[in-house]
C-alpha positions, 0 to 999 in steps of 0.5 A, spaced: 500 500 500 502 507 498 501 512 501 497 518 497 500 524 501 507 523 500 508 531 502 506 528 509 512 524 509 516 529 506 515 534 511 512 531 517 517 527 519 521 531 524 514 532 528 513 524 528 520 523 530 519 528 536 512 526 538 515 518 539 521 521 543 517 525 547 512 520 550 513 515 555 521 511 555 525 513 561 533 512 560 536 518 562 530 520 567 531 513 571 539 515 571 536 521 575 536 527 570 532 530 564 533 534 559 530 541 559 529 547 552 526 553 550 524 552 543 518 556 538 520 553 532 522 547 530 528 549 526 533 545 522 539 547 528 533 544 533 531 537 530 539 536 530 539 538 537 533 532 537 537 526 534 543 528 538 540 527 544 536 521 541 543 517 539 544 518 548 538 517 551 537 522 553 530 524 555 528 532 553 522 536 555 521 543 551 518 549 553 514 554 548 514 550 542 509 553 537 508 560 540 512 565 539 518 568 540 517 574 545 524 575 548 528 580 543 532 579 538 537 575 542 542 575 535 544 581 535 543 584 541 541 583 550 534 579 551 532 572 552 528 574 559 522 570 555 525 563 556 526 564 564 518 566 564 517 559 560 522 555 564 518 558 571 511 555 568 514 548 566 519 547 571 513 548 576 511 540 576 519 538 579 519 545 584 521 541 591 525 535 588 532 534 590 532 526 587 532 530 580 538 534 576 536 538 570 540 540 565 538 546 561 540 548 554 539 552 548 537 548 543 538 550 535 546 551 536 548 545 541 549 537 540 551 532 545 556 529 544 554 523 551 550 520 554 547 521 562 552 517 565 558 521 563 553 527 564 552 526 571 558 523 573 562 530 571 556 534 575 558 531 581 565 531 581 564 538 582 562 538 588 556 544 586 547 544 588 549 547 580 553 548 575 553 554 569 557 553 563 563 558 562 567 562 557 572 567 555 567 573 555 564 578 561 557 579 557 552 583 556 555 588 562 562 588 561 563 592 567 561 587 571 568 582 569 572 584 575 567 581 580 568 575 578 572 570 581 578 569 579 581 563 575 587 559 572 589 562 565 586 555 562 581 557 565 574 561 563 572 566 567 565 568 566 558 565 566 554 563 559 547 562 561 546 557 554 548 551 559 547 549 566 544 544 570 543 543 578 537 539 582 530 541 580 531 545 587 534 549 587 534 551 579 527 552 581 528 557 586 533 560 582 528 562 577 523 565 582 529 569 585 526 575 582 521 577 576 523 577 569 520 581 563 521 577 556 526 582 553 531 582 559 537 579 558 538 571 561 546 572 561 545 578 566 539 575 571 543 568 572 550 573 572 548 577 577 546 571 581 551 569 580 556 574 583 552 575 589 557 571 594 551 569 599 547 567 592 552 563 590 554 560 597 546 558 598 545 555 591 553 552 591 553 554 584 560 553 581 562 555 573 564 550 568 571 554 568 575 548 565 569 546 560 568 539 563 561 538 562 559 545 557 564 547 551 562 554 549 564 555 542 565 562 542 573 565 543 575 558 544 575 555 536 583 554 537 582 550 544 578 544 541 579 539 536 575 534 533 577 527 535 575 519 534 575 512 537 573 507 533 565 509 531 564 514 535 566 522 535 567 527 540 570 533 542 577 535 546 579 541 548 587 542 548 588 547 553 584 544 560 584 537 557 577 536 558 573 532 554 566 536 554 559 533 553 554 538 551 557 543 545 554 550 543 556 553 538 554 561 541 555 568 538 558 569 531 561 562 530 556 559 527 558 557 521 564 552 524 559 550 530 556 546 524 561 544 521 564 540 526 557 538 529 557 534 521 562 529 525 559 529 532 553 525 535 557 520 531 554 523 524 561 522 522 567 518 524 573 515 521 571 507 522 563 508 520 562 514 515 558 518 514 551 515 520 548 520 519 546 519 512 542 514 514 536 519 518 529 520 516 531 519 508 526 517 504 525 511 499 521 513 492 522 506 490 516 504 495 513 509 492 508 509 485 510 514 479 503 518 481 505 518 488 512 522 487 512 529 489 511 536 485 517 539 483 518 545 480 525 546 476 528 553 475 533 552 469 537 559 469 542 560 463 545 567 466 552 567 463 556 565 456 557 557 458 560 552 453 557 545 451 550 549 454 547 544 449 549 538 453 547 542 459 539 542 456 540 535 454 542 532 461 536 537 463 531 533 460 534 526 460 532 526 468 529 520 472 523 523 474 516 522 471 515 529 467 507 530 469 510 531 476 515 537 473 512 543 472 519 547 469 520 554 469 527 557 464 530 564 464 535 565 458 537 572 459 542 571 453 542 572 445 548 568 445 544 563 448 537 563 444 538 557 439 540 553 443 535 555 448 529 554 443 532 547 441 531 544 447 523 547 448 522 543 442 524 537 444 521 538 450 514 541 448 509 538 452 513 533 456 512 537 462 506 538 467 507 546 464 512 550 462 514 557 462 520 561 458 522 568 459 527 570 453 532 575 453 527 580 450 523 580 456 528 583 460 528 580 466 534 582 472 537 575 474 534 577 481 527 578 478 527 572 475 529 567 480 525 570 485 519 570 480 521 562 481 519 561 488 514 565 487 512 561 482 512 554 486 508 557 491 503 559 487 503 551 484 504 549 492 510 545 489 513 540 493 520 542 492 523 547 487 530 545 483 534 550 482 539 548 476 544 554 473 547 553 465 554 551 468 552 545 473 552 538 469 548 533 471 551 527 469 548 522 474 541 522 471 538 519 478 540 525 481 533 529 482 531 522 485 537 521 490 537 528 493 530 528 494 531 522 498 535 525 503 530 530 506 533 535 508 531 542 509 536 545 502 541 540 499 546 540 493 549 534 490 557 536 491 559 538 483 566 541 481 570 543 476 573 537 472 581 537 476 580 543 479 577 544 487 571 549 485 566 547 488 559 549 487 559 550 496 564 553 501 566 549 507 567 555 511 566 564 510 570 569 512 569 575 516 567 579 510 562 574 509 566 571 503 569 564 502 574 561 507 576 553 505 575 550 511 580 544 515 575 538 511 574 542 504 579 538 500 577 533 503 571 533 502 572 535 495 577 529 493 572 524 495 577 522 502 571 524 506 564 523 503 558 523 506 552 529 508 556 536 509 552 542 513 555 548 509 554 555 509 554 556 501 551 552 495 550 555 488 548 552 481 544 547 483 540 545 489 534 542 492 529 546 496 524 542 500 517 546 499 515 547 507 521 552 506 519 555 500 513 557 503 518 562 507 522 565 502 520 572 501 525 576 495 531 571 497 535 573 491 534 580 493 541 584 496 544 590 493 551 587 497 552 581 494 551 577 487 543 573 488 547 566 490 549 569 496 543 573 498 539 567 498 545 563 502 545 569 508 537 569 508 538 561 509 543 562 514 540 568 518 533 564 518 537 558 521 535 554 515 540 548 514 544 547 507 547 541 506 552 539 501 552 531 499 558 527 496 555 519 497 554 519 491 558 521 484 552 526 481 556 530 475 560 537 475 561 544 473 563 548 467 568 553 466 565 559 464 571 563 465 575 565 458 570 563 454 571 565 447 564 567 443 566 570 437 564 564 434 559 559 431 562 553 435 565 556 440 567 549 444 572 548 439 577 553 442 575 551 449 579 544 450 583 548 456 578 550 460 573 544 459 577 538 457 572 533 459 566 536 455 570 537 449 572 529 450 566 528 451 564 532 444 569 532 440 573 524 441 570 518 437 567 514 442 572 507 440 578 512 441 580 509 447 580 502 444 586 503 440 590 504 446 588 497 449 593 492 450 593 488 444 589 492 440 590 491 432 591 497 429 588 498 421 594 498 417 590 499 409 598 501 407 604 499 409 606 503 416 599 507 414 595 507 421 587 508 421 584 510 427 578 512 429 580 519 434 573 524 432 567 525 432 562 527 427 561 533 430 568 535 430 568 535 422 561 539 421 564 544 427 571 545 424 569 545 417 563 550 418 568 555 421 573 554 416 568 555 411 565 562 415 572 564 415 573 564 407 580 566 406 582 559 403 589 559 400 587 558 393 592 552 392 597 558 389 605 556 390 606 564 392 605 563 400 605 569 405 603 564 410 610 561 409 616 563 412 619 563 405 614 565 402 613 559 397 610 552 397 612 547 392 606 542 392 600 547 394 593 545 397 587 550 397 587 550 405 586 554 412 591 555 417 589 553 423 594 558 426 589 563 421 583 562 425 586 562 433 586 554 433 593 553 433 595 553 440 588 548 442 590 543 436 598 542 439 594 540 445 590 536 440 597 532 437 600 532 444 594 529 449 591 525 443 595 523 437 601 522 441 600 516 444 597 513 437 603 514 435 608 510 440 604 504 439 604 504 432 612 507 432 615 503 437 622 507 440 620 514 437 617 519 442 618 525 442 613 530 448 611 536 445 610 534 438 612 539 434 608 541 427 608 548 424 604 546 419 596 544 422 591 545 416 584 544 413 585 543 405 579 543 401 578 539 395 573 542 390 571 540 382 572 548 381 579 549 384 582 544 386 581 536 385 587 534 386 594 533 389 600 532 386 606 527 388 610 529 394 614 527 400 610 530 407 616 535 411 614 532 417 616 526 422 610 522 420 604 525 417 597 525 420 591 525 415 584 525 418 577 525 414 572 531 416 567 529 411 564 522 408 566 520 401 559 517 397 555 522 401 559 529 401 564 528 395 565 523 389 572 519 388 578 522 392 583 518 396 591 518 398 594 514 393 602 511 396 606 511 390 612 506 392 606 501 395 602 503 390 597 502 395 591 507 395 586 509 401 580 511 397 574 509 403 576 514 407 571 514 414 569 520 417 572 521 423 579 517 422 585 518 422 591 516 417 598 516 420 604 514 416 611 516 416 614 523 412 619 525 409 623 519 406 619 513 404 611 514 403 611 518 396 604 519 396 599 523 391 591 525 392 587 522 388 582 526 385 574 528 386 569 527 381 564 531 385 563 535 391 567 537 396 572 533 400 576 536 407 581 533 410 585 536 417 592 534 417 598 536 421 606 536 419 608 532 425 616 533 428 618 537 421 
């Protein structure tokens, strides 16, 4: 049986999770302690905190879920009285008991990292009715700093009220010392309790000055280390030789909080991997194609991007059932308008509904893409797939497998082929900006895989709908490109964004430099995406003539035939050199020439005429060269070497033919870009001392013999068309 809703499984998992928590089943509350929070809202950070305490048994009771926040904003200024109030409400039913130890934490930026036997075993060796965790600064009232008691210099100083714990007792009378109004400060309550010597004596209340039990992040990022054992993660700070067991990630480090919150609670470890990859995913293959949930994919082609073509066809080759995609595409480019057309052909009618806005419609990036989520809103879409021109999705699964992780945002980790840009930043910068991160490379090379709590992503992503319900202009900032407006608006609304590398999903275009002057710009762009140029450009059996054992096509003596470009590569390269024009004419007069003169001319096109000189050595280097030592044992010769790398074209109105003569070369390569039969009549090479001719040329092919000395050779005439050959006079 499959369930018609699968929206309610998507997005209702956290509250059925926290509902079987939260019932009856007494771990630690037998051990003697309970687990107590304010939360309003259940964020990403606070269901996190959740499956922590989960993992150790721990049982927590959380006060002001669903109501609002009335305690100030606590981020960037005092505040959070409101909690105290909610505390003094939900602790009424313990007020009195001495047989119970509570810990209060906050909630969406702490984790645990042990369970409520390590807990209490610490608790109690300090000797205290109750025990506030402590750090490195004296806030909100700086002036107050020289009351405090004084410490060891590995020691901190000053209370923290994000953590603390004590007998119900007396953190009931605490609370009730004095009232409280919503937007007061509940560091500067529990402080001035605390440095009231009588106070302190009547509650015996001790700070965690050496972070035995509290690890407050804040000002301490050089103390502490990420460390192993077996299948379990933990934190040790260096300085006081402690290993603490609730974490805070308070004040402005959240960033790095999180990342090292990816490895704690066991979510990664050196023996296990990546544990947890595994909560709350969901499985589609349980589900029935008419059961699977909207989604809106956002398409947006905003700069000049090389092989746009594939990105389009990739686009539509997506394992996922069309009628459940609603599919919006912003092209904001001329350049890119054909290719953009192309692809609405082909994909006419495939989707539940499409909608195009073209260069002409004048659409800000900015626009565009807020219009997007506006758009899935109106559809109530249940996820919104944004997908840049540059990301590649080359594992066609990726929709699927992203949505079967269930997170809040997601991105599959893509990257610049052997580069180490990335569409996310493992860490920012006080501008704001990237910073990598200890793990980046790491994470990046595959040494770390798993699932990666990130402050950016870009060029693709995956949003859950329950989010895009609460996303309002996100793209909008006049300070930063739309991408990281989005990722500061996440991360200010405590929205999770995570990076996945479980699987291998596909890669990142290299926009950079790209040559558009143009009709087959991707021919000159072999540098900056080898692998798509490969991709497009290499015959696909190029490879097996490099096999062990291969047996070369040998139609002459010491003549070699082999496959090594595609179709496109010869419509490409002829197409170019025909817009062009400046064909030489097959005159011996030469100005190309250093001398001026050519004994045996072709009517041809230098590659250096067109800017293609330099991509072509390259060409020879990484794809000739090695044809040329398996066939020509003990030459070897890197960098090939050729001054003359040419398209000749063999025309019944100028040029038929081509007379006997020896190549200026080490060895000669010949490759046929268009097909005898279809685009010309006759036509072929003919080697005089075998007297063995080649007359079947194969589009794509390549022919390499021997220059200067022994393979006297001539060009056989056509008798209709036009015939064109790209060769190259290797090692003169």
């Amino acid at each position: 049986m499959y369930p018609k809703m699968m929206k309610s499984i998507v997005l209702c998992c956290g509250i059925v999770m926290l509902v079987n928590f939260f019932s009856v089943h007494s771990s630690s509350l037998e051990d003697g302690l309970l687990i107590v929070t304010v939360a309003t809202e259940e964020t990403d950070g606070f269901l996190r905190y959740v499956r922590s305490a989960k993992k150790y048994d721990l049982d927590v009771k959380v006060f002001g879920l669903g109501e609002d926040w009335l305690g100030g904003d606590v981020a960037n200024s005092a505040g959070g009285g409101y909690k105290i109030n909610l505390l003094k409400t939900g602790l009424t039913e313990f007020a009195g008991r001495d047989d119970l130890i509570l810990m209060f934490t906050d909630s969406y930026d702490v984790v645990f990292t042990n369970g409520a036997s390590e807990i209490l075993e610490k608790f109690k060796k300090m000797d205290a009715r109750v025990v506030f965790s402590a750090e490195g600064f004296c806030w909100p009232d700086k002036s107050l700093a020289e009351k405090y008691p004084a410490v060891t210099t590995n020691e901190k100083r000053f209370l923290n009220s994000g953590g603390f714990m004590g007998y119900a007792k007396d953190l009931y009378e605490i609370l009730h010392y004095r009232s409280t109004a919503n937007t007061d400060d509940d560091q500067l309550y529990y402080t001035n309790i605390f440095l009231d010597p009588e106070l302190r004596e009547k509650w015996k209340i001790r700070l965690d000055t050496r972070s035995e039990i509290f690890q407050n992040l804040n000002g301490a990022l050089g103390e502490i280390t990420l460390k192993f054992k077996g299948s379990t993660s933990y934190i040790y700070n260096v300085i006081s030789g402690t290993t603490p067991v609730v974490f805070h990630g308070n004040g402005p480090v959240k960033v790095e909080f999180n990342r090292m919150a990816n490895y704690l609670s066991d979510g990664w470890t050196t023996n296990s991997g990546c544990q947890s990859c595994k909560d709350d995913v969901i499985d589609l293959k349980q589900f029935l194609e008419e059961d699977f949930p909207t989604v809106m994919i956002g398409v947006f082609v905003e700069k000049k991007t090389p092989f746009i073509t594939e990105f389009f066809q990739k686009v539509a080759a997506l394992k996922y059932p069309k009628q459940k995609i609603d599919l919006l595409l912003h092209n904001s480019l001329e350049l890119h308008k054909e290719a953009t057309q192309v692809f609405m052909d082909t994909v006419a009618n495939s989707y539940r509904s499409i909608n195009v806005l073209h260069p002409s419609d004048k659409m800000s990036e900015i626009n565009a893409r807020n219009w997007a989520v506006e758009e899935c809103k109106k559809k109530a879409c249940q996820y919104f797939f944004s997908v840049d021109s540059d990301a590649h999705l080359d594992n066609d699964m990726t929709l699927q497998l992203l949505i079967e992780q269930n997170r809040s945002v997601i991105a599959p980790l893509i990257a610049r082929t052997g580069k180490l840009w990335t569409n996310f930043w493992g860490s920012l910068g006080t501008n704001g900006f990237y910073a990598r991160s200890e793990d980046y490379v790491d994470i990046v090379e595959g040494r770390k895989i798993g699932l990666w709590n990130v402050p950016y992503i870009s060029s693709m992503y995956l949003i859950q709908g329950h989010v895009v319900s609460k996303l309002t202009d996100p793209y909008t900032a006049t300070d930063v490109d739309p991408d990281m407006a989005l990722c500061r608006y996440l991360r200010n609304k405590g929205i999770f964004m995570y990076v996945n590398n479980v699987h291998f999903f596909g890669h990142l275009i290299d926009t950079e430099n790209f040559d558009t002057r143009h009709k087959h710009n991707e021919l000159w762009d072999i540098f900056n995406n080898p692998q798509d140029w490969e991709k497009r450009y290499i015959h696909e059996n190029y490879s097996k003539s490099l096999e062990e054992g291969a047996v070369i096509s040998q139609p002459c003596p010491d003549v070699f035939w082999f496959p090594i470009v595609t179709d496109t590569f010869g419509n490409h390269l002829i197409e170019e050199m025909e817009l062009f024009g400046q064909w030489s004419g097959g005159k011996t007069e030469d100005p190309r020439l250093a001398g001026g003169y050519e004994n045996v001319p072709t009517d041809d096109i230098h590659m250096k005429q067109v800017d293609l000189e330099r991509q072509w050595l390259h060409f020879l280097k990484v794809y000739v060269s090695p044809l040329q030592q398996k066939v020509f044992l003990g030459y070897y010769h890197d960098p090939p070497a050729a001054l003359l790398n040419f398209v000749v074209k063999y025309d019944i109105n100028r040029q038929r033919s081509l007379r006997p003569h020896h190549d200026s070369s080490t060895f000669t390569i010949n490759i046929a870009l268009n097909s005898p039969g279809v685009d010309f009549e006759g036509g072929g090479c003919r080697f005089l001392r075998y007297n063995c001719s080649i007359t079947a040329t194969r589009k794509g092919w390549m022919l390499m013999h021997p220059g200067r000395l022994t393979h006297y050779h001539e060009g056989l005439p056509i008798s209709n068309g036009t015939r064109y050959i790209m060769v190259s006079f290797v090692d003169p």
